[in-house]
N, C-alpha and C positions, 0 to 999 in steps of 0.2 A: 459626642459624649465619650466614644470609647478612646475614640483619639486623646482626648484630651486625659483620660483615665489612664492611657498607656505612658502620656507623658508624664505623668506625676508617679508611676511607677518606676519610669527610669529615672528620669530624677532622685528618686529617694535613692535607687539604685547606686547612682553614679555618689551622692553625699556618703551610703554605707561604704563605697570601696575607698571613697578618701577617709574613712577615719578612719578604717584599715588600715590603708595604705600610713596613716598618721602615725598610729601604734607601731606596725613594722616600723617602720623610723627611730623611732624612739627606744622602743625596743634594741635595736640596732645597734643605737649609739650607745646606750646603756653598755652593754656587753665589750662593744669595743674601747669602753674606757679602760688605759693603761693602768695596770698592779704599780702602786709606788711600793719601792723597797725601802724598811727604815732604816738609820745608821745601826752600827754594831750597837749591840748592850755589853757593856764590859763586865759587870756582874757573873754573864753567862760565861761569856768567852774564859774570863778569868778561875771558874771552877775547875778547869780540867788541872791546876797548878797542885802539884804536893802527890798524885795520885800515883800510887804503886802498879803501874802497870804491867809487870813483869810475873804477878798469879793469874794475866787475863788468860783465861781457855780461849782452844782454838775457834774458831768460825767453823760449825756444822748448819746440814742443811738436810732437811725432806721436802717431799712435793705434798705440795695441796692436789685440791680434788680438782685444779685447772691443767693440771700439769706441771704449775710454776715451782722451781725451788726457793723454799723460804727459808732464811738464817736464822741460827739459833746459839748459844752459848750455853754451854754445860756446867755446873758448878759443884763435883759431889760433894759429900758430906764431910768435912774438914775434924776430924777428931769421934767422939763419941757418937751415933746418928740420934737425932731428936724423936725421929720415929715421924716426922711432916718434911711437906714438901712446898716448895712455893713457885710460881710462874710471874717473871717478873715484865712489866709495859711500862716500857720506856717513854721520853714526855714527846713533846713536838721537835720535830728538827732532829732529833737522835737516831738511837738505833743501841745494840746488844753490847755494842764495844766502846760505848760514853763514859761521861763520869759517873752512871749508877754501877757504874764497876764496884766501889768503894763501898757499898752498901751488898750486894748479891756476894761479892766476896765473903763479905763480914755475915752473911747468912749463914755461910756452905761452912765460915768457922766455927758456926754455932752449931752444925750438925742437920742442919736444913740441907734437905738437898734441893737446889733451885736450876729453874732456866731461864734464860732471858732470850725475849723474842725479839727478830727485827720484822717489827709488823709491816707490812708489806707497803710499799713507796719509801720504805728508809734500808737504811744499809744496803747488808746483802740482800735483798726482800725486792723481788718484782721491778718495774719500772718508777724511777725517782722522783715521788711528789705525787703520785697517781695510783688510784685503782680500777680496778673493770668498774663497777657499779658499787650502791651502798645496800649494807650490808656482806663485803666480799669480809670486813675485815672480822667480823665472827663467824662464820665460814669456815677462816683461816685459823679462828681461835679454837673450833671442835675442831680441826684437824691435827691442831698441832698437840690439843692433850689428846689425843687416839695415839701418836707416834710416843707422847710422855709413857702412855701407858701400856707399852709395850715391854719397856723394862722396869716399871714403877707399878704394877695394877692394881694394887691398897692404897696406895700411901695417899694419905690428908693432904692436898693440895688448897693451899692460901694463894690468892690473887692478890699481886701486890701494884699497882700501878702510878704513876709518878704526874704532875700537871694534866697536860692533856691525856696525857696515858691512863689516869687514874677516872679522869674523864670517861674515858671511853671502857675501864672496867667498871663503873657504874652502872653503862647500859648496858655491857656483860650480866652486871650482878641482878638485873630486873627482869633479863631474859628466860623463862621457863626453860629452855633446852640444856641454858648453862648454871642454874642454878642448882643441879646436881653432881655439876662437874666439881665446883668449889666449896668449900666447908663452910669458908670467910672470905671477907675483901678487906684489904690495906689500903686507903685511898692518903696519897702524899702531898702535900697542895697543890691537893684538883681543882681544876678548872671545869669549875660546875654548869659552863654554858653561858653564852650571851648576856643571858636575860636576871644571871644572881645576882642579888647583890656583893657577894664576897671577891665580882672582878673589879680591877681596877681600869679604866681608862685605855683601851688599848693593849690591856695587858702587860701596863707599866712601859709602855717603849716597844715589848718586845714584838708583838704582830698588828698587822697591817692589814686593815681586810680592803678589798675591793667593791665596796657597798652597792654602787650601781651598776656593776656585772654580777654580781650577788641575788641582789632583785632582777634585775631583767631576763638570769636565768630563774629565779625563783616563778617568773611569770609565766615567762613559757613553760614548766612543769604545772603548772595550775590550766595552761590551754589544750593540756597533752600531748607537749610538744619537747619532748625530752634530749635534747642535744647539748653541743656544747658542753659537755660536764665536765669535760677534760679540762678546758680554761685554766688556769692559775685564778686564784680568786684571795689569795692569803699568802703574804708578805712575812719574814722572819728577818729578826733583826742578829743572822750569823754572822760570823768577823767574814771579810770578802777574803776569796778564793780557796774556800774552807768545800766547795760545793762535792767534793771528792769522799768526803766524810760529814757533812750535816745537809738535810734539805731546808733549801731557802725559800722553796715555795709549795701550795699546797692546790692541787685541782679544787674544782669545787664540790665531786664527788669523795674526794679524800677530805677535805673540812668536815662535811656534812655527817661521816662515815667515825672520825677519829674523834666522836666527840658524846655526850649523852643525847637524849632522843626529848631531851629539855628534865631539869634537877628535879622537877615536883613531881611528874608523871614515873621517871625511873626511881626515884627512891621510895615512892606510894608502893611500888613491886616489890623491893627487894625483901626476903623471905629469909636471908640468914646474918650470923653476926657482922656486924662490920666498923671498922674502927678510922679515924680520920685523924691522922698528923696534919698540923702546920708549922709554917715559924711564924714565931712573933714580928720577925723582920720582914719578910716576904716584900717585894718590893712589885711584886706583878699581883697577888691578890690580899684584900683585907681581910687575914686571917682570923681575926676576930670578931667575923661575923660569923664562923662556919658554924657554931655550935646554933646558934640563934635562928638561922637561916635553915639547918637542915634537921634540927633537934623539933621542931615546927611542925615538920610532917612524917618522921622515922623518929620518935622522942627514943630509943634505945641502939642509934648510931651515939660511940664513944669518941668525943673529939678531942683531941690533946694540940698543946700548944705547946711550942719547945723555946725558948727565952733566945732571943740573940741568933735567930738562925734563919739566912733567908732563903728564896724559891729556891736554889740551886744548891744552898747549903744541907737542906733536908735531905740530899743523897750521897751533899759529899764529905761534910766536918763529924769530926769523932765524936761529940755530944750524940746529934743528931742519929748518924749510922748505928752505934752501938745501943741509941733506945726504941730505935726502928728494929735493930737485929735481933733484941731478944726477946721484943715482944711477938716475933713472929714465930721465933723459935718455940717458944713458951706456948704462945696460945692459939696454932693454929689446927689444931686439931678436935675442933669443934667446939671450943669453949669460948664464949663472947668475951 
């Protein structure tokens, strides 16, 4: 009897470590599935054309509380001061010295005194495509207004953030620590996360995810087994051999990290004004759903829709800049 009781112990024994053994497998291959990279989007490529690049400020830097120095761009007050200030996050792939030049410029002429960050895995910022962990990049975000406010300690600071940038000052703008740092938030066609309706497909062309290294790390974080986060898990569709100045790929802790903490949970938080540009043309999200989609659960987010203007046009064409610049000017010092 016990013989035979010990044998149906290992038995089940030996079945539990094969579908272990099954999972690791599987698991495995998940992860080890290759990043495909998509072809260039010309759209994107093609904004940096017409841009006055000869007012870009230089490249400054402070250290975060890791040690790392991270990049910044200074843009003082161009003419009269407005008496506000703005902090501006750049989209995916960028960094301080893109084409939101053309927009931060045209701030600093309105009398805004602004900065623009290279959030850390882009530009001058940390290592390229990567961070330590999620949550490093709000971390980096109270560190970098503590260094703002060294020479700035009143001034009305507006949060201005651009696609994925504007993304990820969302879940800035829901965070209780940072929800007294900023007055307002600017969201530019944000990319509201996976799961809105206002994306398109892939994000029109432009990124690539790696779905089943995606999940398979997703898994192992639900078994407590936190690794691999470093991976590439997100494809950009940059002109090739650009990799000198845009990131073409994104860890998995850096997807995860540069993005909201999902549109319904962070905007149920946010606690002060905040306003939403799109273009009508937007070729990566359907603009016209932001009002529908985000007016649903924050019915006193203001969304605006700008005629003929698409993703990459909203920070570079003069319609666009000039009604993004003076509504920041104008109303960011705590007026919705």
């Amino acid at each position: 009897m016990a013989i035979r009781l010990l044998r149906g112990v290992l038995n089940g024994l030996k079945w539990a470590l094969c579908a272990v053994g099954g999972v690791a497998l599987i698991l495995a291959a998940m992860i080890a599935t290759p990043l495909q990279r998509p072809p260039e989007m010309r759209s994107v490529s093609d904004s940096s054309k017409g841009i006055d690049w000869s007012t870009l400020p230089p490249l400054e830097r402070f250290q975060a509380r890791d040690g790392t120095w991270l990049g910044f761009r200074h843009y003082a007050p161009n003419g009269p001061a407005s008496g506000r200030g703005a902090i501006f996050i750049h989209g995916s792939s960028g960094s301080s010295g893109t084409v939101n030049h053309a927009l931060t410029h045209a701030m600093s002429a309105r009398g805004v005194e602004t900065w623009a960050l290279d959030i850390r895995g882009h530009g001058g910022s940390g290592t390229r495509g990567d961070i330590g962990y999620v949550g490093q990049l709000e971390d980096d975000l109270v560190d970098f207004v503590a260094e703002v406010r060294k020479t700035a300690p009143d001034l009305p600071l507006t949060l201005v953030g651009h696609s994925a940038g504007a993304g990820f000052s969302l879940r800035v703008a829901a965070t209780p620590i940072m929800q007294d740092m900023f007055v307002r938030t600017v969201l530019l066609a944000p990319y509201l996360g996976y799961d809105a309706p206002t994306n398109r497909p892939n994000s029109g062309g432009w990124a690539s995810a790696d779905i089943p290294r995606f999940l398979g790390l997703a898994a192992l974080r639900k078994l407590g087994i936190d690794c691999c986060a470093q991976l590439p898990v997100l494809a950009l569709a940059v002109r090739p051999n650009m990799e000198k100045i845009l990131v073409s790929t994104y860890s998995d802790r850096l997807m995860r990290n540069y993005a909201t903490r999902g549109y319904r949970l962070d905007l149920a938080a946010v606690t002060h004004p905040m306003t939403i540009f799109g273009g009508a043309e937007d070729e990566m999200m359907i603009s016209d759903k932001y009002a529908e989609t985000v007016q649903a659960i924050k019915p006193s987010v203001d969304v605006k829709l700008l005629d003929g203007i698409n993703h990459m046009g909203i920070v570079t064409t003069p319609k666009a800049v000039d009604a993004i610049a003076e509504d920041v000017a104008t109303r960011g010092a705590g007026q919705s």
